[in-house]
N, CA, C and O atoms as a Tripos MOL2 file, in Angstrom:
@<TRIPOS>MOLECULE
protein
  172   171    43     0     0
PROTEIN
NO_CHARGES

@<TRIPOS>ATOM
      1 N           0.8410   -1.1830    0.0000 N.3       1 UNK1
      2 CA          0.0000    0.0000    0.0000 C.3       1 UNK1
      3 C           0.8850    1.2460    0.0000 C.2       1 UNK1
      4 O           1.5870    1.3890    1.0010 O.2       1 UNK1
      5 N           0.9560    2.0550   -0.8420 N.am      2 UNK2
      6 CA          1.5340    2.9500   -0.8900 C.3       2 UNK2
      7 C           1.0660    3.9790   -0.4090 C.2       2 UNK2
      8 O          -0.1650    4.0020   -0.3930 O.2       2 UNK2
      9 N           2.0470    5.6480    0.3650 N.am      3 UNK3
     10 CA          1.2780    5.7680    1.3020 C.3       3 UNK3
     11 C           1.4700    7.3320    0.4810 C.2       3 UNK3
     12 O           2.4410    7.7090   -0.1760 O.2       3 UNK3
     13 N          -0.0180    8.1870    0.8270 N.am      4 UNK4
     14 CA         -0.4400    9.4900    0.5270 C.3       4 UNK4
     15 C           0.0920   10.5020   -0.3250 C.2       4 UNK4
     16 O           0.2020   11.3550    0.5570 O.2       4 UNK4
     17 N           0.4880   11.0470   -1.3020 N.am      5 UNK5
     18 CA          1.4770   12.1900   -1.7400 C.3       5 UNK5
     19 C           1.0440   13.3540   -0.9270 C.2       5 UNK5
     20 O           0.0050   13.7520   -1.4550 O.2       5 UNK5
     21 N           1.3470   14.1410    0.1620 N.am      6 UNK6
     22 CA          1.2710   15.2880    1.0390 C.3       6 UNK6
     23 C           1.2670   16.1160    0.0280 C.2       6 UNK6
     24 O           0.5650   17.1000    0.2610 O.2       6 UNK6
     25 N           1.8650   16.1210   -1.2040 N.am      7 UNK7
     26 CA          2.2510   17.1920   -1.6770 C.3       7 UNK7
     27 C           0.6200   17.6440   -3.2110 C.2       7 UNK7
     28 O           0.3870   18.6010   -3.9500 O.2       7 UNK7
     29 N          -0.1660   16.0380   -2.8930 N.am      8 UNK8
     30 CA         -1.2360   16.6410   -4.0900 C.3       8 UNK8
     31 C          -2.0650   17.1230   -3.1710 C.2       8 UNK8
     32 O          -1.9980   16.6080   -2.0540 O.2       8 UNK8
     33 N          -3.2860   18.4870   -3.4610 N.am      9 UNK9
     34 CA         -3.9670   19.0430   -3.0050 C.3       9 UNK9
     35 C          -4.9390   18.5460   -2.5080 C.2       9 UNK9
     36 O          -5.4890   19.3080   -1.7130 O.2       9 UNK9
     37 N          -5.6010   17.1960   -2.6700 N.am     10 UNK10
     38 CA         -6.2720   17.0190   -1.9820 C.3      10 UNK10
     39 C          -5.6840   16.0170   -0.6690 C.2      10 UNK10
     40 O          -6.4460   15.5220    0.1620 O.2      10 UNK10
     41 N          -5.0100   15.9330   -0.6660 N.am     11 UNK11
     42 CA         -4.3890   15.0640    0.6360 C.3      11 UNK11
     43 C          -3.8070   16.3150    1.5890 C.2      11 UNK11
     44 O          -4.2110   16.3470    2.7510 O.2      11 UNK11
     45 N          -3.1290   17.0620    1.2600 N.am     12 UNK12
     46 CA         -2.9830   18.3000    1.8260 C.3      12 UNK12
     47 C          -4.1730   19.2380    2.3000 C.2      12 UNK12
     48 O          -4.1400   19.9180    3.3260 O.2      12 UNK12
     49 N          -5.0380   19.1860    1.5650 N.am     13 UNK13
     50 CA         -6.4110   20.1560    2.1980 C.3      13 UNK13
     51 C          -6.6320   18.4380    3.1250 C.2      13 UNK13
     52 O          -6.0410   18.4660    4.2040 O.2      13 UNK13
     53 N          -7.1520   17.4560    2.9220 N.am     14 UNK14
     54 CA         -7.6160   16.8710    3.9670 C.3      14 UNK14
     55 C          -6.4940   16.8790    5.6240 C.2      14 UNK14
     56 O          -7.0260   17.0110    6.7260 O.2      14 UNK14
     57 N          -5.0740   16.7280    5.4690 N.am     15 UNK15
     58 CA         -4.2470   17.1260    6.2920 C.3      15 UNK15
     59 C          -4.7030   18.4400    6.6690 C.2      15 UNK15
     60 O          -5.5980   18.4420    7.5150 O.2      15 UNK15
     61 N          -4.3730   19.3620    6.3210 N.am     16 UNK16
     62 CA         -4.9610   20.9200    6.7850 C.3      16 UNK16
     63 C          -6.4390   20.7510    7.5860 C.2      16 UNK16
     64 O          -6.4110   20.9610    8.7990 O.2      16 UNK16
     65 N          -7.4990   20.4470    7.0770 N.am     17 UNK17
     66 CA         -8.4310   20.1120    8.0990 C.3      17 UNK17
     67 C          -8.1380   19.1850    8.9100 C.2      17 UNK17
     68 O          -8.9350   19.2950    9.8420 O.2      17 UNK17
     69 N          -7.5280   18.4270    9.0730 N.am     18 UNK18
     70 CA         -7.5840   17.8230   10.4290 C.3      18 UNK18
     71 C          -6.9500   18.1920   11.3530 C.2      18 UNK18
     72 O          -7.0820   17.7750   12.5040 O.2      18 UNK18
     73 N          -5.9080   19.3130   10.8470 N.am     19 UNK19
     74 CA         -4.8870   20.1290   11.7050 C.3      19 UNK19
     75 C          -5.7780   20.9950   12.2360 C.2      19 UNK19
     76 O          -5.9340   20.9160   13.4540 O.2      19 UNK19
     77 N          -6.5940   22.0490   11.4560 N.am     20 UNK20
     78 CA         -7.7550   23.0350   11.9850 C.3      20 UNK20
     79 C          -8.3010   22.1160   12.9790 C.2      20 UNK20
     80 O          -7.5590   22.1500   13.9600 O.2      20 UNK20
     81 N          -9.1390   21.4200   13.1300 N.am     21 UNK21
     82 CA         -9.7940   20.9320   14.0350 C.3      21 UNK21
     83 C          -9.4340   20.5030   15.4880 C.2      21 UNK21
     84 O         -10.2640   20.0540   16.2780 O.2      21 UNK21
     85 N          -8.1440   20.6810   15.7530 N.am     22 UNK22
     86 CA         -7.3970   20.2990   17.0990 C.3      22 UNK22
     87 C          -8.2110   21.7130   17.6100 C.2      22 UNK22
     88 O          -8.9170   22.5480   17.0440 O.2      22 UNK22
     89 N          -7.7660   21.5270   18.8530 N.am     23 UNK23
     90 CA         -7.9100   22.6730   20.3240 C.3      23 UNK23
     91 C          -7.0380   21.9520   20.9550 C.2      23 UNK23
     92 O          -6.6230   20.7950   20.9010 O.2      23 UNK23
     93 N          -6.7820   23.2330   21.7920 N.am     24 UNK24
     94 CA         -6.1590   22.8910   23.3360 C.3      24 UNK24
     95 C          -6.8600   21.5620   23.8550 C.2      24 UNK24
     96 O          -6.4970   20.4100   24.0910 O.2      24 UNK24
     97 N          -7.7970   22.1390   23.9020 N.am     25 UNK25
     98 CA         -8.4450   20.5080   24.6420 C.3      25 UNK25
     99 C          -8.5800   19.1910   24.1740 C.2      25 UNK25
    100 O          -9.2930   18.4150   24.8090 O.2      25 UNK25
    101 N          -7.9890   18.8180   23.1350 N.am     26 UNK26
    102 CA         -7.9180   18.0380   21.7090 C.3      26 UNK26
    103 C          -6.8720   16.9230   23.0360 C.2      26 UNK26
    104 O          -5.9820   17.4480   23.7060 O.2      26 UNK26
    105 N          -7.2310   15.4040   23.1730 N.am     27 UNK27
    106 CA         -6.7350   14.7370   23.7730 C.3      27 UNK27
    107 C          -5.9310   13.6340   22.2720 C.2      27 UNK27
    108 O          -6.3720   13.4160   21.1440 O.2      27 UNK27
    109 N          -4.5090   13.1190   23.0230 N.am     28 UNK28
    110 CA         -4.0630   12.8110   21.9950 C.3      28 UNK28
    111 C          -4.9660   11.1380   21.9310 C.2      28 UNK28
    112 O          -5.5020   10.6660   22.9330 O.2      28 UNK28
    113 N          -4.9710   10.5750   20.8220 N.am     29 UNK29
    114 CA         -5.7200    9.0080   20.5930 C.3      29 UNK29
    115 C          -4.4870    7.9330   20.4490 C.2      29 UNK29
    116 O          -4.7670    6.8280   19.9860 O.2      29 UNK29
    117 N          -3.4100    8.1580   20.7510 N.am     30 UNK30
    118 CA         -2.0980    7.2240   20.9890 C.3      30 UNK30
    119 C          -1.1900    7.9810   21.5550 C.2      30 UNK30
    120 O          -1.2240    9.2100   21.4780 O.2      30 UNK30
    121 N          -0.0540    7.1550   22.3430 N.am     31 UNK31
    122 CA          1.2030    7.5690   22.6390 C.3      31 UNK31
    123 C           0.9670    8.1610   24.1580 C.2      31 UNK31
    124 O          -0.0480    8.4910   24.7710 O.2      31 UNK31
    125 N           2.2780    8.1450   24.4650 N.am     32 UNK32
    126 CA          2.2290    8.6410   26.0620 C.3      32 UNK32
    127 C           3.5360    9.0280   25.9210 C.2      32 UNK32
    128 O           3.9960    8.4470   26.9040 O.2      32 UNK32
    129 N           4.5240    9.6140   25.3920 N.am     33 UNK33
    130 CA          5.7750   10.3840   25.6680 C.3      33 UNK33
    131 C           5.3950   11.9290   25.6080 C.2      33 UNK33
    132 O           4.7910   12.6270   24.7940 O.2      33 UNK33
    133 N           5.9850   12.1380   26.7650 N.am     34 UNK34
    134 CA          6.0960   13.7090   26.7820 C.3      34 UNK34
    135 C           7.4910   14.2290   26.4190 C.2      34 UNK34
    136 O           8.5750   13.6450   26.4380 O.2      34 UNK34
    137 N           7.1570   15.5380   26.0700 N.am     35 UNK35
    138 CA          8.1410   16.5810   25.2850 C.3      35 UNK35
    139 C           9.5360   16.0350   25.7030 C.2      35 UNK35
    140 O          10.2460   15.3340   24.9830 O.2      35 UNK35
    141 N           9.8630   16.4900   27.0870 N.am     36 UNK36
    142 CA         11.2060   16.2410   27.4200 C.3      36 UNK36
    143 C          11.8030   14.8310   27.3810 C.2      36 UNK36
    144 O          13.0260   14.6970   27.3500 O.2      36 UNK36
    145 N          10.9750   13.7690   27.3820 N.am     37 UNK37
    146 CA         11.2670   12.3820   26.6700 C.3      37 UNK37
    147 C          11.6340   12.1070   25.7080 C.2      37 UNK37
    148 O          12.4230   11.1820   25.5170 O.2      37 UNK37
    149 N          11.0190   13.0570   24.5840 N.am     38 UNK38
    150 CA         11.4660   13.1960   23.0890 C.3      38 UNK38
    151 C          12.4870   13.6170   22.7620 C.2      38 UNK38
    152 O          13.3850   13.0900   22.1050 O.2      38 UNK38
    153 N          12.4050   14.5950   23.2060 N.am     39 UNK39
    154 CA         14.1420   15.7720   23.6960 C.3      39 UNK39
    155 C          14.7570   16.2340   24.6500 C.2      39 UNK39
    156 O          14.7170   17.3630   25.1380 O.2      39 UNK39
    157 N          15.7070   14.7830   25.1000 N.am     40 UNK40
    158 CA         16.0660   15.2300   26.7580 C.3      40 UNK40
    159 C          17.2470   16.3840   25.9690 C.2      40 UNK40
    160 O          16.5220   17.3780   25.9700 O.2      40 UNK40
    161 N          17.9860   16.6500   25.6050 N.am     41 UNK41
    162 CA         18.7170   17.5750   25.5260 C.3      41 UNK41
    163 C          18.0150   19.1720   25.9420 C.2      41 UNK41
    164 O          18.5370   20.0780   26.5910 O.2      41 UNK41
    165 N          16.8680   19.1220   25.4070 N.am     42 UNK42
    166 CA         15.8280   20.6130   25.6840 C.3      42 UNK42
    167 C          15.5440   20.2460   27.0930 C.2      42 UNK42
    168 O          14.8140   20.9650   27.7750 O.2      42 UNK42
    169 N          16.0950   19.1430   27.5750 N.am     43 UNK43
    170 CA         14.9920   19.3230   29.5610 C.3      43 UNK43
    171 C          15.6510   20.0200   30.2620 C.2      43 UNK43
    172 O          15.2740   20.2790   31.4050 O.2      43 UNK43
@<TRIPOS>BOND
     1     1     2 1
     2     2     3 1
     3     3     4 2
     4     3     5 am
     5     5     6 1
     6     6     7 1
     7     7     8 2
     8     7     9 am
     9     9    10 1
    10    10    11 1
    11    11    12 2
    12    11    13 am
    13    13    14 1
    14    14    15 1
    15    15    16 2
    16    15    17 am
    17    17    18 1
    18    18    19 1
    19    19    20 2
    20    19    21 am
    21    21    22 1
    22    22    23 1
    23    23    24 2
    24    23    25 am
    25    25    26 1
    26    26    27 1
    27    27    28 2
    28    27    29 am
    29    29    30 1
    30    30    31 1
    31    31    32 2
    32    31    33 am
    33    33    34 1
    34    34    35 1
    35    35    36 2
    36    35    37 am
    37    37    38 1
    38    38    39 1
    39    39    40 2
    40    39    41 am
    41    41    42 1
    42    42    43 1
    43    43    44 2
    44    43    45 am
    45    45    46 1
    46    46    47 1
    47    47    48 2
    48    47    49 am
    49    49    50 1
    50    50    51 1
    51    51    52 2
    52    51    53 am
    53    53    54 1
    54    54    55 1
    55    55    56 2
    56    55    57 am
    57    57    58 1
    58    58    59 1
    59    59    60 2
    60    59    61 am
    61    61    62 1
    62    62    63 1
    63    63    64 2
    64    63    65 am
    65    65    66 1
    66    66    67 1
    67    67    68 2
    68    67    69 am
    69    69    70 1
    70    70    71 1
    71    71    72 2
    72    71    73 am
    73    73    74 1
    74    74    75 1
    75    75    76 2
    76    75    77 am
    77    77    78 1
    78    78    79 1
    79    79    80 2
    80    79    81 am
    81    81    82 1
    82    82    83 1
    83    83    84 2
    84    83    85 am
    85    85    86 1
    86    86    87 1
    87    87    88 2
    88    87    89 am
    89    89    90 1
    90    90    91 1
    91    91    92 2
    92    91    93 am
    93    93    94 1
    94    94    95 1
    95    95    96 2
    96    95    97 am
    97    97    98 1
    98    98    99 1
    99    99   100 2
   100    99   101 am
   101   101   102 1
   102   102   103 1
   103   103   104 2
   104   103   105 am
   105   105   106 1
   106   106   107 1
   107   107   108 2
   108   107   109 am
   109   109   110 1
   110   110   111 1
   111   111   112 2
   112   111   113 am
   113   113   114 1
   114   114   115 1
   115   115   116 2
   116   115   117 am
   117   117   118 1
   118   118   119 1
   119   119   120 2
   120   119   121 am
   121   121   122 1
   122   122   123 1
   123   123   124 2
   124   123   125 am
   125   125   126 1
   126   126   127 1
   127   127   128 2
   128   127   129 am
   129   129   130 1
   130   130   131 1
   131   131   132 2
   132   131   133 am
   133   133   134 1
   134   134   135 1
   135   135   136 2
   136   135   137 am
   137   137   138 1
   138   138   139 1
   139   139   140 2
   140   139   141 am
   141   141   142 1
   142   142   143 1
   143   143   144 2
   144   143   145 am
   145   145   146 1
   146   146   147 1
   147   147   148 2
   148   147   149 am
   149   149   150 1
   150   150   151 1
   151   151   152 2
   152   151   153 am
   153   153   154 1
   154   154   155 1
   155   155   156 2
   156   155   157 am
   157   157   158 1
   158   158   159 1
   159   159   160 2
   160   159   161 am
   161   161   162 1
   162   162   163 1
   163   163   164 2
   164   163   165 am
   165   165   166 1
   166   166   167 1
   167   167   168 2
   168   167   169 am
   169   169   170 1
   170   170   171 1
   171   171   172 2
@<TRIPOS>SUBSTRUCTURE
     1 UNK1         2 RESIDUE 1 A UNK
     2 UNK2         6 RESIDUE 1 A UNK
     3 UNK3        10 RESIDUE 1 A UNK
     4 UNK4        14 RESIDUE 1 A UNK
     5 UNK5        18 RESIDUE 1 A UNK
     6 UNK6        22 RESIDUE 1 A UNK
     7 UNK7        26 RESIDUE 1 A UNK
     8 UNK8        30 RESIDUE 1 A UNK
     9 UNK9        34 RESIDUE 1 A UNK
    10 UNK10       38 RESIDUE 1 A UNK
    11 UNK11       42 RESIDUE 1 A UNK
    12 UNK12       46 RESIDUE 1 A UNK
    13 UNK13       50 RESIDUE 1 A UNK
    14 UNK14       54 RESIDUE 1 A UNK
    15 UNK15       58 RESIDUE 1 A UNK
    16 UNK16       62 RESIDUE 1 A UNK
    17 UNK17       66 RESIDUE 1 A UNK
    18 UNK18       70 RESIDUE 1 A UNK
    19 UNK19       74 RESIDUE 1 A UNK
    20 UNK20       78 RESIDUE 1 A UNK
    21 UNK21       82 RESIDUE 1 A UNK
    22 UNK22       86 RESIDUE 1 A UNK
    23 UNK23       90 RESIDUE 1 A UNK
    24 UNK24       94 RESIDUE 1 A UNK
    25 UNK25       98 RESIDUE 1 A UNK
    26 UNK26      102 RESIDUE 1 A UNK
    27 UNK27      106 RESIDUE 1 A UNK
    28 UNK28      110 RESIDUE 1 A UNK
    29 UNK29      114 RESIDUE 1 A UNK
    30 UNK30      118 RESIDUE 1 A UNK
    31 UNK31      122 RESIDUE 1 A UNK
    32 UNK32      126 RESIDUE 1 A UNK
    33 UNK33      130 RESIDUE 1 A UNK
    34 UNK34      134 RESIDUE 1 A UNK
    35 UNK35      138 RESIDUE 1 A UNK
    36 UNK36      142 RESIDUE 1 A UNK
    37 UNK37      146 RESIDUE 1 A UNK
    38 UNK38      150 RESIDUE 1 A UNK
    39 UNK39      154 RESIDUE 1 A UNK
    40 UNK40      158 RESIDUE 1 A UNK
    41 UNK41      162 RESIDUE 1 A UNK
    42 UNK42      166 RESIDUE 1 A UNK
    43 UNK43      170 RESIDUE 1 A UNK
């Protein structure tokens, strides 16, 4: 399965809306590392 071209317009407008649609209050649906886990050099 080959995966999305980001770069044709409609995969990009569907990316772009799903980016619009976050909030602050937007809980993530996987993963549990926080920031400084990702980048202990920045802790």
């Amino acid at each position: 399965m080959a995966l999305p071209d980001i770069f044709t317009k409609n995969v990009a407008d569907e990316v772009i809306g799903r980016i619009n649609k976050l909030t602050p209050a937007t809980q993530p649906l996987w993963g549990k590392t926080a920031y400084p886990k990702c980048w202990p050099i920045a802790a």
